[in-house]
C-alpha positions in Angstrom: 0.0 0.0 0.0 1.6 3.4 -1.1 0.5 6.1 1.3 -0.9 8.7 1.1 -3.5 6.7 -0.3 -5.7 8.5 -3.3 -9.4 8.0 -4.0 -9.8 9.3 -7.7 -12.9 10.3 -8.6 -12.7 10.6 -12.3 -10.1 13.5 -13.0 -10.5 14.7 -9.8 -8.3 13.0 -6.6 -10.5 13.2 -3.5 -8.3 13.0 -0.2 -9.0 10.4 2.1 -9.4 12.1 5.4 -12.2 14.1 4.8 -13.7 11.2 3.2 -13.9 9.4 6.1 -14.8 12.7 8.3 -17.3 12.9 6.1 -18.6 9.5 6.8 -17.6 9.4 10.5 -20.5 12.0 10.7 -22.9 11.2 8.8 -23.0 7.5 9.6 -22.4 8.4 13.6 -25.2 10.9 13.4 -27.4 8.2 11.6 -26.7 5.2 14.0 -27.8 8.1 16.7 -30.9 8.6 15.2 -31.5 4.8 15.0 -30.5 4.1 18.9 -32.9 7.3 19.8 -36.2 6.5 20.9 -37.9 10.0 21.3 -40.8 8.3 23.2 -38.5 6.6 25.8 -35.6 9.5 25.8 -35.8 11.5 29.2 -34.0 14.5 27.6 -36.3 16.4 24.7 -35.9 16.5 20.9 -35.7 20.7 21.7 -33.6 19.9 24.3 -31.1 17.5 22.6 -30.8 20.1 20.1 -29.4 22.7 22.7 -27.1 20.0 23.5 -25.5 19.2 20.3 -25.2 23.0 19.8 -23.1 23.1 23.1 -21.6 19.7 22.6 -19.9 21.0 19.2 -19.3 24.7 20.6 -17.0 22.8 23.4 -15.7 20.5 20.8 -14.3 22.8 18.2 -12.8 25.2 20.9 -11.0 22.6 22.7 -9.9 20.2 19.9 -8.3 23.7 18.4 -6.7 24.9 22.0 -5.3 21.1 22.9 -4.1 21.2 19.5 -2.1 24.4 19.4 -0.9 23.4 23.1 0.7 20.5 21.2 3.6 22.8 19.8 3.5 26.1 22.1 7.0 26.8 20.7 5.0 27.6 17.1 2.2 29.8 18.7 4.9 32.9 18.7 5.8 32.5 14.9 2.9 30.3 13.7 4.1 28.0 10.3 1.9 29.5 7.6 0.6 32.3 9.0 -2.8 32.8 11.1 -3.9 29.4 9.2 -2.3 27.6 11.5 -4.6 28.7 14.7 -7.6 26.7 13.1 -5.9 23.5 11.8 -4.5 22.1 14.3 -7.1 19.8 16.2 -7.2 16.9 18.4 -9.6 14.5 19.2 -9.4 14.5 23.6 -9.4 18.3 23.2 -13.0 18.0 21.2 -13.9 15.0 23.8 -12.9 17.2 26.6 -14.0 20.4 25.4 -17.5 18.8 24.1 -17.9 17.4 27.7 -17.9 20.8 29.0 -20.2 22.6 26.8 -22.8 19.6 27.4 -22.5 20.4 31.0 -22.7 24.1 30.8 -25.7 23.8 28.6 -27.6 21.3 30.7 -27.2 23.0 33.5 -28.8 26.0 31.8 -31.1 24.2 30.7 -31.9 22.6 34.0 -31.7 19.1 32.1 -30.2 16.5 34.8 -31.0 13.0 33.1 -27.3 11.5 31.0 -27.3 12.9 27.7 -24.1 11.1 26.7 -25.1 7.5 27.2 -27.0 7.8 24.4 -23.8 9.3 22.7 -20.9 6.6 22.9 -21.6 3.5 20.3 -22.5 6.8 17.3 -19.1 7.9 18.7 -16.8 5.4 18.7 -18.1 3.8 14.9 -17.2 8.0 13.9 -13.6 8.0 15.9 -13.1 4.3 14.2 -14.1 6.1 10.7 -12.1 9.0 11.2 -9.0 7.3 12.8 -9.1 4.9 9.5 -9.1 8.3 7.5 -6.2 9.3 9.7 -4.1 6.0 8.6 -5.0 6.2 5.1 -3.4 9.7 5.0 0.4 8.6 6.0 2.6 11.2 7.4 0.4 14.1 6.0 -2.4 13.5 8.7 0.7 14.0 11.5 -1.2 11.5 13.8 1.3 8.5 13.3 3.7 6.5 15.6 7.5 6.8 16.7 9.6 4.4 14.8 9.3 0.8 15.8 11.2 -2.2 14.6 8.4 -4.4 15.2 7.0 -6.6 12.3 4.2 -4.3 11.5 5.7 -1.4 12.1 4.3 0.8 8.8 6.3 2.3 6.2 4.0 5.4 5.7 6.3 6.8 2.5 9.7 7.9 4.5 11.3 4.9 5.0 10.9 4.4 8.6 8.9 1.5 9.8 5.9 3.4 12.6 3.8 2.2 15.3 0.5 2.3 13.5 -1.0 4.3 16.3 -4.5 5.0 14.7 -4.6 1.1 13.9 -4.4 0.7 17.7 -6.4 3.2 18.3 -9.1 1.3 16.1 -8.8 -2.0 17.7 -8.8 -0.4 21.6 -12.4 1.2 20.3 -13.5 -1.5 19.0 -13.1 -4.1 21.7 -14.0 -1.2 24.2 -17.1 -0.9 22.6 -17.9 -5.1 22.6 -17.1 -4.7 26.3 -19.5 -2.1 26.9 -22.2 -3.9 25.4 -21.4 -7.1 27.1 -21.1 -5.2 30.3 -24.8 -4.0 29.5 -25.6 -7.4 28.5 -24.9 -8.9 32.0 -27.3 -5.6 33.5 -28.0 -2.3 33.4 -25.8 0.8 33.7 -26.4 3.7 36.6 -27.5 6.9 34.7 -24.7 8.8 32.6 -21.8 5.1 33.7 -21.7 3.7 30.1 -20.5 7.5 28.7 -18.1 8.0 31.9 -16.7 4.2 31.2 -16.1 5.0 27.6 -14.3 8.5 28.1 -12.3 7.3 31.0 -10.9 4.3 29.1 -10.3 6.4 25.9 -8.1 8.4 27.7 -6.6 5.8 29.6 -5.6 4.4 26.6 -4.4 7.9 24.6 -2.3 8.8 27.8 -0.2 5.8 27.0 0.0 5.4 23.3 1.3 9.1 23.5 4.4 7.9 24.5 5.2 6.1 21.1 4.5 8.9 19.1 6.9 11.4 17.9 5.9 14.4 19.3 8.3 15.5 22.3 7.1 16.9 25.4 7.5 20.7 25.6 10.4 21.4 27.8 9.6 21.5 32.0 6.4 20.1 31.3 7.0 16.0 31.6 4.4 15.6 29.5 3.0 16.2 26.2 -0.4 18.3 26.4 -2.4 15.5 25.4 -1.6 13.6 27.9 -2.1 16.3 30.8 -5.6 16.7 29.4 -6.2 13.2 29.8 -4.6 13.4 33.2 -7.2 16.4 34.1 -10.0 13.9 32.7 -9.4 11.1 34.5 -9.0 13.4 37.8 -12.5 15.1 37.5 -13.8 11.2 36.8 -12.4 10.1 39.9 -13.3 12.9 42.1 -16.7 12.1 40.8 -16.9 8.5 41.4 -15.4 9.0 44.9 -18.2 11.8 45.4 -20.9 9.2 44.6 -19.2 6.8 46.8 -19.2 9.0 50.1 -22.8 10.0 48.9 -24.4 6.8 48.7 -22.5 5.4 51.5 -23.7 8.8 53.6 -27.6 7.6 52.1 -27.0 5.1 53.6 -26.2 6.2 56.8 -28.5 8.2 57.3 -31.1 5.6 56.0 -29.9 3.0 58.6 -30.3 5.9 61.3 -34.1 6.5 60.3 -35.2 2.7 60.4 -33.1 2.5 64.0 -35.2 5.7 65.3 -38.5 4.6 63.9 -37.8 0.9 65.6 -37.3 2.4 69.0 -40.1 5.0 68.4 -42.4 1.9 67.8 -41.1 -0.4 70.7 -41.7 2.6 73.1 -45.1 3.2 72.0 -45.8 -0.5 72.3 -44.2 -0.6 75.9 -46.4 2.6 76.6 -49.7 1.0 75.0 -48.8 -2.3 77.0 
């Protein structure tokens, strides 16, 4: 396979990655429609709206931020001009930054119920999509591995055998996604787990593949700026899930303390009746 790889179109050469963008949202956004059931769906069509409008608000700013973070020696003395403050992209940023604007918006809205359960099997068939796009574009895309002399290490046009990173990338959403639905399988989900289990993995995983990919961590910072963004992620996840454990074990408490009151309250109005 000779990378980048070209999809002609008559005279005309169409390139690959927005191709499969193109797909990636168009199919995601269909198999979305085909999972919703309006009738069953706690969260309004008006509502759902507001939150896709906040979702891809949060998305494009922080897929563009993460991004330029990626090189903040450039940022100075950008390569190509002002162009380069709305190329660069990343996929935790949009995660990350969609997360936030779902959040902001919900709690305008005064919606509490999960909206991003409904959200992770649409996403990961449009991040498998778009990650094959990435592939199929070779060293233009920029989202390949370090060089590896394992047997399929990938020969992207240079030379140099890679880490097919977005080929892992593929696989790790595809078998996270069969275990989310054989998690399902076994019983249901709390409200809002499957999206939290999905996010929380995916940057689990992209906080270590960052290390066998090329791009150096800016100096003093230990790590690239992907990778503290999934360390930020995964901190607001646990706080959360520690949050719900010292709640529910406070319910519970509490709970424990009401039924012991209400026993003595009953055997003293016995003893009293008596």
């Amino acid at each position: 396979m000779t990378f980048p790889v070209q999809l002609p179109l008559g005279p005309v050469l169409l390139p690959v990655h927005l191709v499969f963008e193109v797909l990636a949202y168009s199919l995601g956004y269909r198999l979305y429609t085909r999972l919703r059931n309006p009738d069953q769906d706690q969260i309004s069509t008006e509502h759902r709206l507001w939150i896709f409008v906040g979702a891809a608000a949060g998305a494009l700013l922080g897929s563009r931020v993460l991004g330029l973070l990626e090189h903040p020696e450039l940022l100075a003395d950008p390569p190509g001009g002002y162009l380069y403050y709305f190329t660069n992209k990343t996929i935790v940023g949009g995660l990350l930054g969609g997360l936030v604007g779902v959040e902001l918006i919900k709690k305008y809205l005064g919606v509490t119920a999960s909206s991003g359960d409904l959200m992770v099997y649409p996403l990961i068939l449009a991040m498998v999509l778009g990650r094959l796009g990435c592939h199929l574009s070779g060293l233009e895309d920029g989202t390949y591995g370090a060089a590896t002399t394992l047997p399929w290490g990938t020969d992207f046009g240079d030379g140099v055998p890679r880490h097919p990173t977005n080929l892992y990338e593929i696989g790790f959403l595809l078998l996270l996604g069969a275990l989310l639905w054989r998690l399902e399988r076994r019983g249901s989900l709390p409200d809002g787990r499957r999206f939290e289990l999905f996010l929380a993995a995916y940057l689990v995983f992209r906080l270590v593949v960052e290390f066998i990919k090329p791009t150096p961590a800016p100096a003093g910072w230990g790590l690239t700026a992907i990778q503290w963004a999934c360390v930020a992620g995964l901190g607001y996840y646990g706080w959360l899930w520690v949050r719900s454990i010292f709640r529910g074990t406070n319910s519970q408490i509490a709970e424990s303390g009401a039924q012991s009151s209400q026993k003595q309250r009953h055997a003293y109005d016995s003893g009293k009746t008596d």
